[in-house]
Biopython code that builds the backbone (N, CA, C, O; Angstrom):
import numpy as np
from Bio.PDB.StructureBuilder import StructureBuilder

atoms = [
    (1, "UNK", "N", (110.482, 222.963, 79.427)),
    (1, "UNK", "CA", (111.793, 223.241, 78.871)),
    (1, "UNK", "C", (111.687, 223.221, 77.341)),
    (1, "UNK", "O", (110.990, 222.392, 76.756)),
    (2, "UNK", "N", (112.517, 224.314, 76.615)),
    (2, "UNK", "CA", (112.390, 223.790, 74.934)),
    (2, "UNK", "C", (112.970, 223.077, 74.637)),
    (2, "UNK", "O", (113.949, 222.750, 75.308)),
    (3, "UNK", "N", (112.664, 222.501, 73.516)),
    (3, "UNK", "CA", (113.462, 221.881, 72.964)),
    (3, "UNK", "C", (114.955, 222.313, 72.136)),
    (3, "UNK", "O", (114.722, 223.437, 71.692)),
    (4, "UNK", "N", (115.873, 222.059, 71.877)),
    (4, "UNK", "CA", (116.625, 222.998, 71.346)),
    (4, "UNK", "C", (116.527, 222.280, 69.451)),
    (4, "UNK", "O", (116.022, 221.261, 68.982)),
    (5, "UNK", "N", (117.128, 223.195, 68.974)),
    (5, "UNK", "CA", (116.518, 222.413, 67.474)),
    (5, "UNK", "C", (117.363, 221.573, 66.740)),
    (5, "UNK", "O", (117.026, 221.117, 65.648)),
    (6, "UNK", "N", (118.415, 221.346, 67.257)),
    (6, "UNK", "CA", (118.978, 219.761, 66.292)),
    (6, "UNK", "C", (117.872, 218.769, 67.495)),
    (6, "UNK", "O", (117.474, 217.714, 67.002)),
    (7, "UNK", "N", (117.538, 218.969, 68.521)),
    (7, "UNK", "CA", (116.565, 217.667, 69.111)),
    (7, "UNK", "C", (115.058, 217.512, 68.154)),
    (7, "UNK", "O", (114.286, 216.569, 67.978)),
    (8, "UNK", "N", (115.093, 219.000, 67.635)),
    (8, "UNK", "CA", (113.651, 218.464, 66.696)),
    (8, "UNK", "C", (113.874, 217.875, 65.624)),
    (8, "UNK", "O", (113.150, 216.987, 65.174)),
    (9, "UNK", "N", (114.976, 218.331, 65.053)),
    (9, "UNK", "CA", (115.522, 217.607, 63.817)),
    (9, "UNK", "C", (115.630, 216.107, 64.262)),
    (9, "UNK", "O", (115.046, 215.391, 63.449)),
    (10, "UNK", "N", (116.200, 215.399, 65.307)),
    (10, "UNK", "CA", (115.732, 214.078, 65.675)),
    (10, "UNK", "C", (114.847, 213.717, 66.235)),
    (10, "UNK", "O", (115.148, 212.660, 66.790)),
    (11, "UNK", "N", (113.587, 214.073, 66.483)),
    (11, "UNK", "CA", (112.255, 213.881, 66.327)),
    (11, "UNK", "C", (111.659, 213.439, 65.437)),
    (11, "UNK", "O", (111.191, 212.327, 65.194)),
    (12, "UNK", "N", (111.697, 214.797, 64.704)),
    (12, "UNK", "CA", (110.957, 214.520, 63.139)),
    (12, "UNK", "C", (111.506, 213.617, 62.676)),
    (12, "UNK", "O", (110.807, 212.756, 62.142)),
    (13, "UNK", "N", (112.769, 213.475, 62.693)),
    (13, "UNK", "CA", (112.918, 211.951, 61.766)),
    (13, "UNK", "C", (112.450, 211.336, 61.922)),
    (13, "UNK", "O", (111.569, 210.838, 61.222)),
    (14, "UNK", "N", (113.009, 210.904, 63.490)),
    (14, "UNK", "CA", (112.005, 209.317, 64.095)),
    (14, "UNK", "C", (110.559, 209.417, 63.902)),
    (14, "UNK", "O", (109.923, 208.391, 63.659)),
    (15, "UNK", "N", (110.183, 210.152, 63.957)),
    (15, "UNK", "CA", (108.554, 210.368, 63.677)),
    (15, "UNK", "C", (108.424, 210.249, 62.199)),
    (15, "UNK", "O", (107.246, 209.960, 61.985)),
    (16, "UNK", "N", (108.914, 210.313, 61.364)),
    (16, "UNK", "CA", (108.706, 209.110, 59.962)),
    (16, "UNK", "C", (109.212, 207.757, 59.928)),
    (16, "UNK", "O", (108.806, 206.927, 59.115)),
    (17, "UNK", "N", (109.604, 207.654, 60.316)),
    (17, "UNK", "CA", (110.166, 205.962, 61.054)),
    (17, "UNK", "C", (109.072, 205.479, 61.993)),
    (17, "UNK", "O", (108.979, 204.253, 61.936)),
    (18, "UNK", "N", (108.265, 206.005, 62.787)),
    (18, "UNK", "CA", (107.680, 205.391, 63.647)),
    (18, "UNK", "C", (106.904, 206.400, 64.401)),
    (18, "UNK", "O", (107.340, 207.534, 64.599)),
    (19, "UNK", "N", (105.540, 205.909, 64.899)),
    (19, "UNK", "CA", (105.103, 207.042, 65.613)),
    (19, "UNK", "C", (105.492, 207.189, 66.971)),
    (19, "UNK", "O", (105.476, 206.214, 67.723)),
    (20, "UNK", "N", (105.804, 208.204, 67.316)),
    (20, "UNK", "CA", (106.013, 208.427, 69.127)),
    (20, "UNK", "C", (105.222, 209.132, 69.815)),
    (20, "UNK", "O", (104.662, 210.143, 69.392)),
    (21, "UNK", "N", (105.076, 208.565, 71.179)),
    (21, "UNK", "CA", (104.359, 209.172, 72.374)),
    (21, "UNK", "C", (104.493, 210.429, 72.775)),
    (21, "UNK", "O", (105.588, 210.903, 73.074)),
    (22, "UNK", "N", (103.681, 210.909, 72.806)),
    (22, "UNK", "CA", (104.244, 212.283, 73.440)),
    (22, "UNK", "C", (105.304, 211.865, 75.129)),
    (22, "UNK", "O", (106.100, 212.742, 75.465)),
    (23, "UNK", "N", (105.242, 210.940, 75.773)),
    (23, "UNK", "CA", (105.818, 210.865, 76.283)),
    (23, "UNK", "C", (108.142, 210.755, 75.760)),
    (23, "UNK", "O", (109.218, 211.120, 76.233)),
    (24, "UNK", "N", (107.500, 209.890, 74.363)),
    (24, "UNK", "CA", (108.759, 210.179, 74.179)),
    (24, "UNK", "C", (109.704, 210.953, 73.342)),
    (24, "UNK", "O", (110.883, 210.844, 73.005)),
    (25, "UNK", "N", (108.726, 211.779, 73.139)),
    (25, "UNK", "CA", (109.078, 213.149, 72.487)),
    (25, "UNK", "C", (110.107, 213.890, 73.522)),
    (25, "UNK", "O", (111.131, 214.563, 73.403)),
    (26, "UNK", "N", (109.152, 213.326, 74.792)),
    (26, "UNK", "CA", (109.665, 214.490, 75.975)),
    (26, "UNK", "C", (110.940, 214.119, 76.417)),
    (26, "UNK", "O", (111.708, 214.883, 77.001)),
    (27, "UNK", "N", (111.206, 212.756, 76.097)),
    (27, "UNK", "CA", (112.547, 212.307, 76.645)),
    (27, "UNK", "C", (113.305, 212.409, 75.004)),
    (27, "UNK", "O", (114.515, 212.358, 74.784)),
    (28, "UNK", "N", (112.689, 212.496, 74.430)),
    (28, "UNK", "CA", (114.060, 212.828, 73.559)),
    (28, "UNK", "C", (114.206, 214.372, 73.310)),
    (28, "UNK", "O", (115.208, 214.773, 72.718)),
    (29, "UNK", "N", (113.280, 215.222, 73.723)),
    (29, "UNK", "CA", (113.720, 216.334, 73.843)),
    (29, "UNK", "C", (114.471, 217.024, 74.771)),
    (29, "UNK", "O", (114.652, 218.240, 74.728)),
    (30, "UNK", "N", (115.193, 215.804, 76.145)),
    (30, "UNK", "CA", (115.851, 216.039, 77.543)),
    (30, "UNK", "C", (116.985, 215.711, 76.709)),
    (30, "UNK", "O", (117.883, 216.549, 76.781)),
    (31, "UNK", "N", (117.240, 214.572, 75.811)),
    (31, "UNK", "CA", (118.715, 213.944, 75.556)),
    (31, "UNK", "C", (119.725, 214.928, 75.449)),
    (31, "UNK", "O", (119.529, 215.810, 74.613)),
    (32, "UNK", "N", (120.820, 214.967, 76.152)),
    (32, "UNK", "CA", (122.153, 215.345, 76.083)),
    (32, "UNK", "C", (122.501, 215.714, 74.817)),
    (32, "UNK", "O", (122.647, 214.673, 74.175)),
    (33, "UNK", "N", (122.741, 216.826, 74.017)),
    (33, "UNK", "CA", (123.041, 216.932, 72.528)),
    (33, "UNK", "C", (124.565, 218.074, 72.812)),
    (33, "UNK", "O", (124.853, 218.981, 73.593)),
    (34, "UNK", "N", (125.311, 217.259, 71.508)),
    (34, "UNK", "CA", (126.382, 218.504, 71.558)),
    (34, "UNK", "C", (126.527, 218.170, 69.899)),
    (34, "UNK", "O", (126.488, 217.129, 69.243)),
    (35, "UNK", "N", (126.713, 219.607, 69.568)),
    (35, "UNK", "CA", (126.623, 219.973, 68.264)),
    (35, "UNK", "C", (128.323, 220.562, 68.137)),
    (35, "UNK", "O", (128.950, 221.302, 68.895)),
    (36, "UNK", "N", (128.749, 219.855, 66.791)),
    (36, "UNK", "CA", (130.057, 219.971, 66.845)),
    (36, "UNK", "C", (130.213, 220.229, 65.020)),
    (36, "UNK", "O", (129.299, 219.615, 64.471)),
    (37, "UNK", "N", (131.081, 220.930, 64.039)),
    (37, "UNK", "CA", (130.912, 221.218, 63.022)),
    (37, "UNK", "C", (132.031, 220.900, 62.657)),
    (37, "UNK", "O", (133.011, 221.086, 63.379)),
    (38, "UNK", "N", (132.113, 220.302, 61.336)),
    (38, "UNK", "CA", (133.198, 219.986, 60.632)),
    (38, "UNK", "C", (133.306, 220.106, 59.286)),
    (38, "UNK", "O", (132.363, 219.993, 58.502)),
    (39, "UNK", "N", (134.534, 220.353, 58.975)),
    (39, "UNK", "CA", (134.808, 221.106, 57.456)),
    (39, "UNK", "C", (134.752, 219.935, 56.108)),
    (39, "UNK", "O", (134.816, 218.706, 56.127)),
    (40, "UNK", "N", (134.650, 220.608, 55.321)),
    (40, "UNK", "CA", (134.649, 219.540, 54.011)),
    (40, "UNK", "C", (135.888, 218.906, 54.127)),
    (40, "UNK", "O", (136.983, 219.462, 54.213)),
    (41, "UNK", "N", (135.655, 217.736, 54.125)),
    (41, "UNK", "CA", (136.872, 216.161, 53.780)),
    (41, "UNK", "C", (137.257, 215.823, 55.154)),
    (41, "UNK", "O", (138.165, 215.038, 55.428)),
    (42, "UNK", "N", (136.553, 216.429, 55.982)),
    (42, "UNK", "CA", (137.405, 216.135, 57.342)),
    (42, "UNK", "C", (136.419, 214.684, 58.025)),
    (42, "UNK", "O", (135.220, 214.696, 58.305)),
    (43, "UNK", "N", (137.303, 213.632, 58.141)),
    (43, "UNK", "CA", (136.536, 212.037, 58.616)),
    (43, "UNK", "C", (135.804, 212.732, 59.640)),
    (43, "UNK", "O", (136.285, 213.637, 60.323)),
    (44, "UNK", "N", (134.262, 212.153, 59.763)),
    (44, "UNK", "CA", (134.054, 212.219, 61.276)),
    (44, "UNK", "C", (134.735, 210.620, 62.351)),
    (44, "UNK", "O", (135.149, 210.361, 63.481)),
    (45, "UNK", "N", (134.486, 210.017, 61.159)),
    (45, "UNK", "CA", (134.629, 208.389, 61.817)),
    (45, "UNK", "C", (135.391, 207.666, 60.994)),
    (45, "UNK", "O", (134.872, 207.700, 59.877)),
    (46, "UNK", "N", (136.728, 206.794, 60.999)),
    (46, "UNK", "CA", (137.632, 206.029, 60.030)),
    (46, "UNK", "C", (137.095, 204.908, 60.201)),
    (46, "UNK", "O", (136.435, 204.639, 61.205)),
    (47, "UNK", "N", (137.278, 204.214, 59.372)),
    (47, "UNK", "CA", (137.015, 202.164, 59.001)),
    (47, "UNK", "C", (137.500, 201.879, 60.550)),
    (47, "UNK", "O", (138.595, 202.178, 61.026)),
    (48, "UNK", "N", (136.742, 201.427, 61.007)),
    (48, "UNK", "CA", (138.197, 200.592, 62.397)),
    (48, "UNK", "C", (137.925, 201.435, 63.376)),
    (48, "UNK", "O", (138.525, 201.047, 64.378)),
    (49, "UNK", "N", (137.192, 202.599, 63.630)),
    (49, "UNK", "CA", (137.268, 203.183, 64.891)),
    (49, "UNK", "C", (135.821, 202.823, 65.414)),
    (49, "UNK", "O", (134.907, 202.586, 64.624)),
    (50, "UNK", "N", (135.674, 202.797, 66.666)),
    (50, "UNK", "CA", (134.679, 202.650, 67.868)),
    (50, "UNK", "C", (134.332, 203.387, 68.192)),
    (50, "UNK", "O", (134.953, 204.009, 69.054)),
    (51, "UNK", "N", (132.839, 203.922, 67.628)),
    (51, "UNK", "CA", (132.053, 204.743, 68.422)),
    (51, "UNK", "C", (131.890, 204.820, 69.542)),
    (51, "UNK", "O", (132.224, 203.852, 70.225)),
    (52, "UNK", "N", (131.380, 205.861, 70.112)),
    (52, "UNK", "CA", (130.870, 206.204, 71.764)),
    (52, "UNK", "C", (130.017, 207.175, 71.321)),
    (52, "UNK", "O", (129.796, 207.806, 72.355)),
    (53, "UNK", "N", (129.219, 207.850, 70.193)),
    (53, "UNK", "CA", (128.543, 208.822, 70.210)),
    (53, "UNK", "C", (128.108, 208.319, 68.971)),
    (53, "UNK", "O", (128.638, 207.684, 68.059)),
    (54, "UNK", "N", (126.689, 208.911, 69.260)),
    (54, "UNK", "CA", (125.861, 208.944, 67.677)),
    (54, "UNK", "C", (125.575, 210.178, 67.385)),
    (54, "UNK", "O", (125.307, 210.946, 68.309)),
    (55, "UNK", "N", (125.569, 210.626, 66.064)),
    (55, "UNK", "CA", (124.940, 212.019, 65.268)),
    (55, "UNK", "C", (123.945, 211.694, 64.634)),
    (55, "UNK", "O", (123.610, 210.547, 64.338)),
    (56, "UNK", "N", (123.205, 213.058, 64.289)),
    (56, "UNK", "CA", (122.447, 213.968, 63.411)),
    (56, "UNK", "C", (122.590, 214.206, 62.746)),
    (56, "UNK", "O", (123.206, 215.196, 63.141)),
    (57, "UNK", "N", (122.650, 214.322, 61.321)),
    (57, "UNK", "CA", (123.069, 215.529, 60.156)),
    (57, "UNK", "C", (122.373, 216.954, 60.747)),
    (57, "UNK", "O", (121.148, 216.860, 60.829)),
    (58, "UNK", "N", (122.733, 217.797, 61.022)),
    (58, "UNK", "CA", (121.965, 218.849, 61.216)),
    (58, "UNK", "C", (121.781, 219.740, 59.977)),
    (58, "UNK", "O", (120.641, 220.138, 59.735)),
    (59, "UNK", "N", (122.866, 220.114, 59.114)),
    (59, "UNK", "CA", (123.214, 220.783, 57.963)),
    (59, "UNK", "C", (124.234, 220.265, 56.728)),
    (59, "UNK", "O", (125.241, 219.629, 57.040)),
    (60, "UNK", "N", (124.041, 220.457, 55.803)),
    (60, "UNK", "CA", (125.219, 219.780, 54.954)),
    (60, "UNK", "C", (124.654, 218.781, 54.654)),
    (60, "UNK", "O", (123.508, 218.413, 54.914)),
    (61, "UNK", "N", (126.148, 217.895, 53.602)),
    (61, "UNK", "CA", (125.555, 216.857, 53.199)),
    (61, "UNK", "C", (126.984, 215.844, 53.874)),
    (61, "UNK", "O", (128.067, 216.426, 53.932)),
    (62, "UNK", "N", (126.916, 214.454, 54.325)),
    (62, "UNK", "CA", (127.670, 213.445, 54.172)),
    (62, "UNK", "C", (128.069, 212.756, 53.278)),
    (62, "UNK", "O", (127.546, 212.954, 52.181)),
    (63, "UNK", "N", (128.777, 212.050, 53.349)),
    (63, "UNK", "CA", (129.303, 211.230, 52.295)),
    (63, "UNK", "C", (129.965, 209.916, 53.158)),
    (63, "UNK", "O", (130.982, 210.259, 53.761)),
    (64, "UNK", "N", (129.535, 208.239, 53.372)),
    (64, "UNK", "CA", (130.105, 207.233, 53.639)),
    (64, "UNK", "C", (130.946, 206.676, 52.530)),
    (64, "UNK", "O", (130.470, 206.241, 51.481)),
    (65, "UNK", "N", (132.543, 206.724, 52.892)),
    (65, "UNK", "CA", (132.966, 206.035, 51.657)),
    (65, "UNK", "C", (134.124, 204.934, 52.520)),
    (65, "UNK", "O", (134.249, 204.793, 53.736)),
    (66, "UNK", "N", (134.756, 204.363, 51.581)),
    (66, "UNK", "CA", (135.456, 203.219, 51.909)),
    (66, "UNK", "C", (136.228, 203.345, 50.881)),
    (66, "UNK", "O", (135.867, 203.872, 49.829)),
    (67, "UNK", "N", (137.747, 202.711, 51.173)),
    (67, "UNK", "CA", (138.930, 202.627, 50.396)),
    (67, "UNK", "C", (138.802, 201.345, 49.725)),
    (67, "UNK", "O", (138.270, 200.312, 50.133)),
    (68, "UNK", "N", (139.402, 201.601, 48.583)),
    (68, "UNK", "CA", (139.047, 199.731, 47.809)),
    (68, "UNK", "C", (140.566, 199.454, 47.569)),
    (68, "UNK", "O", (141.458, 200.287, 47.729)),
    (69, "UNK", "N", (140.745, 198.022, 47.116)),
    (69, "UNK", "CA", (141.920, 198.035, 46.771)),
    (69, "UNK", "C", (142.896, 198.244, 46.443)),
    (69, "UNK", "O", (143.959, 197.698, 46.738)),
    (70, "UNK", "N", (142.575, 199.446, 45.480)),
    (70, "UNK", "CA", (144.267, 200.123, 44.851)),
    (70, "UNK", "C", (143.841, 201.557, 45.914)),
    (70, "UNK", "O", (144.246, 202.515, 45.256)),
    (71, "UNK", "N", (143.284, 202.045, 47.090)),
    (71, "UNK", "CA", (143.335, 202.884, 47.787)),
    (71, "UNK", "C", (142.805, 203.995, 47.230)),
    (71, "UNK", "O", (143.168, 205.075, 47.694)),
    (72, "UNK", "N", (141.883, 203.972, 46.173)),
    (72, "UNK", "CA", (140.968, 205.245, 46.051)),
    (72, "UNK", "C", (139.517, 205.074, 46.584)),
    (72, "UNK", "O", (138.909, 204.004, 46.586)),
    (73, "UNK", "N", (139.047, 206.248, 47.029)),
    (73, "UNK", "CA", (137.736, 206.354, 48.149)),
    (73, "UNK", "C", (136.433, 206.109, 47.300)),
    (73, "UNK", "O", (136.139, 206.713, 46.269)),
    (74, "UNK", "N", (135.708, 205.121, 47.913)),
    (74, "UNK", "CA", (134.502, 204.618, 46.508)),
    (74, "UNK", "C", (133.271, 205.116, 48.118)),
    (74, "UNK", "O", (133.195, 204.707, 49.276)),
    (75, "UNK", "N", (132.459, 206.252, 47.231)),
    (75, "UNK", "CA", (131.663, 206.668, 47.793)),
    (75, "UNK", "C", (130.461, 205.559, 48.095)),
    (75, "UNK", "O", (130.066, 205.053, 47.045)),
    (76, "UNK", "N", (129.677, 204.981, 49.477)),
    (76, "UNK", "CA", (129.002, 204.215, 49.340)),
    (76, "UNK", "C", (127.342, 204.811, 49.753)),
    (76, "UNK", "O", (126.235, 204.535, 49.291)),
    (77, "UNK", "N", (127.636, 205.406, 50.449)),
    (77, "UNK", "CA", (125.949, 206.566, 50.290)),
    (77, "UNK", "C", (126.356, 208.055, 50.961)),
    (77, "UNK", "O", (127.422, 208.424, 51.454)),
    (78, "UNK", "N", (124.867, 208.878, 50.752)),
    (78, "UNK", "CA", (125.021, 210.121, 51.315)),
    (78, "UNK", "C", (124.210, 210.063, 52.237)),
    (78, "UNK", "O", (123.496, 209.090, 52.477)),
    (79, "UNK", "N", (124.249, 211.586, 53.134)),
    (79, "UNK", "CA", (123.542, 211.147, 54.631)),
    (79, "UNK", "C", (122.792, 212.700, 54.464)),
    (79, "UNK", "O", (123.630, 213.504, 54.055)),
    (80, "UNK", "N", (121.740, 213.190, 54.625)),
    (80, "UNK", "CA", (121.449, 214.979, 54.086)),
    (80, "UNK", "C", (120.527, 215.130, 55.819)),
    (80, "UNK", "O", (120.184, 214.211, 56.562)),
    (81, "UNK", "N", (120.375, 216.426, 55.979)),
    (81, "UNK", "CA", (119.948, 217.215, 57.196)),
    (81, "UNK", "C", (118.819, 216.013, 57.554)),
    (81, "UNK", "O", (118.086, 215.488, 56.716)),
    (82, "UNK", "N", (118.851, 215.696, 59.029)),
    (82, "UNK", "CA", (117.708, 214.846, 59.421)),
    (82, "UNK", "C", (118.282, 213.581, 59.424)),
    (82, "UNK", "O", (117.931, 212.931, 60.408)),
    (83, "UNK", "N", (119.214, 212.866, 58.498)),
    (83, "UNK", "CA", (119.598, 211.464, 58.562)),
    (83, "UNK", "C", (120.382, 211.387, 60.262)),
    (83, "UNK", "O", (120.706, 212.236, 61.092)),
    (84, "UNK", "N", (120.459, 209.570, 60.170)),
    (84, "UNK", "CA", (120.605, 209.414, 61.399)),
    (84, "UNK", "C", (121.759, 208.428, 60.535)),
    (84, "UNK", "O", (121.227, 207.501, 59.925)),
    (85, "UNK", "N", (123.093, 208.510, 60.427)),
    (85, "UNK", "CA", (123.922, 207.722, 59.975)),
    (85, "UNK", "C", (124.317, 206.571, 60.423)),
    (85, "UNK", "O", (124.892, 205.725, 59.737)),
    (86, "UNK", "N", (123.993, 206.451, 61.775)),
    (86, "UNK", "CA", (124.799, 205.410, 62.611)),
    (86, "UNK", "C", (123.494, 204.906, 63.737)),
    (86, "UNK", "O", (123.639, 204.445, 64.869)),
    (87, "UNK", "N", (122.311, 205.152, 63.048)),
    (87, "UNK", "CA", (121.281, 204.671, 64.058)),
    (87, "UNK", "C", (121.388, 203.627, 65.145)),
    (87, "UNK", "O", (121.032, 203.783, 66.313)),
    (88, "UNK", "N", (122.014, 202.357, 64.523)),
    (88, "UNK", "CA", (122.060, 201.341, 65.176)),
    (88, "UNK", "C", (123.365, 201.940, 66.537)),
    (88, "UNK", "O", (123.268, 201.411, 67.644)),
    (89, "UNK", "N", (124.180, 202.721, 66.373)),
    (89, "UNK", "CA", (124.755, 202.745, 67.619)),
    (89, "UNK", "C", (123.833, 203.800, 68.449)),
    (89, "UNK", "O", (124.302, 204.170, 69.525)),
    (90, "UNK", "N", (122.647, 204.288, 68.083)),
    (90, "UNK", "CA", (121.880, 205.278, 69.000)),
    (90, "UNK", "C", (121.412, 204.720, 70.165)),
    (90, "UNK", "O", (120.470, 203.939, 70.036)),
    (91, "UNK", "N", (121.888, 204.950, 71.415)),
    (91, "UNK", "CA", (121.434, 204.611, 72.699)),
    (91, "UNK", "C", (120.750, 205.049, 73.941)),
    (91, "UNK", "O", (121.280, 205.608, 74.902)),
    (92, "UNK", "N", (119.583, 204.743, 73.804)),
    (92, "UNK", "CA", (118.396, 205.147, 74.027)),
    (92, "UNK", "C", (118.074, 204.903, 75.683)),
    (92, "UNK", "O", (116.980, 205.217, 76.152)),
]
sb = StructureBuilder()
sb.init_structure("model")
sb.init_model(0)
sb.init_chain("A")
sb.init_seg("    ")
for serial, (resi, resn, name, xyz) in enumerate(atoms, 1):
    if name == "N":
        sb.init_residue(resn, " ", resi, " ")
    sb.init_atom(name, np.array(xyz, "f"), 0.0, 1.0, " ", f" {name:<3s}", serial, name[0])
structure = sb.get_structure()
C-alpha cells in the first residue's frame, strides 16, 4: 500500500527524533490520517479545549499564542511543515 504524503511528512520527522524500524514505518504509514485546511487566524485549538486528535503541519506556518492580561495575543512559538505541535497527545 502507499503511503499517502502528509504520512511521510510524519515519518520523516520522527525519523529525526529517533530512528525507526522499518516495521514501524509500516504502521505509521497504515495510521488513519485526515487532512483538513484552515484559513489564516482561524484557532485550530482554544486555551481550555480537549483534544481527541493530533496534527501535522503539512503546509504553512502556525502560530501558538495565549491571551495575557489586558487580552492581547502574545505569540509563544511557531510550528512550520513537518512539526508535530501537540506530540504529547499523539496516540500511538
Amino acid at each position: 500500500m502507499a503511503q499517502a504524503p502528509s504520512s511521510n511528512i510524519l515519518i520523516r520527522k520522527l525519523q529525526t527524533i529517533s530512528e525507526l524500524a522499518p516495521s514501524d514505518i509500516a504502521l505509521l504509514g497504515n495510521i488513519s490520517i485526515q487532512e483538513k485546511e484552515y484559513h489564516a487566524n482561524e484557532d485550530i485549538l482554544r486555551e481550555g479545549d480537549k483534544p481527541t486528535l493530533s496534527f501535522v503541519v503539512l503546509d504553512g506556518l502556525i502560530a501558538s499564542t495565549k491571551l495575557t492580561g489586558d487580552g492581547k495575543r502574545q505569540i509563544s512559538s511557531f510550528f512550520v511543515p513537518g512539526d508535530i505541535p501537540d506530540l504529547h497527545g499523539l496516540h500511538l
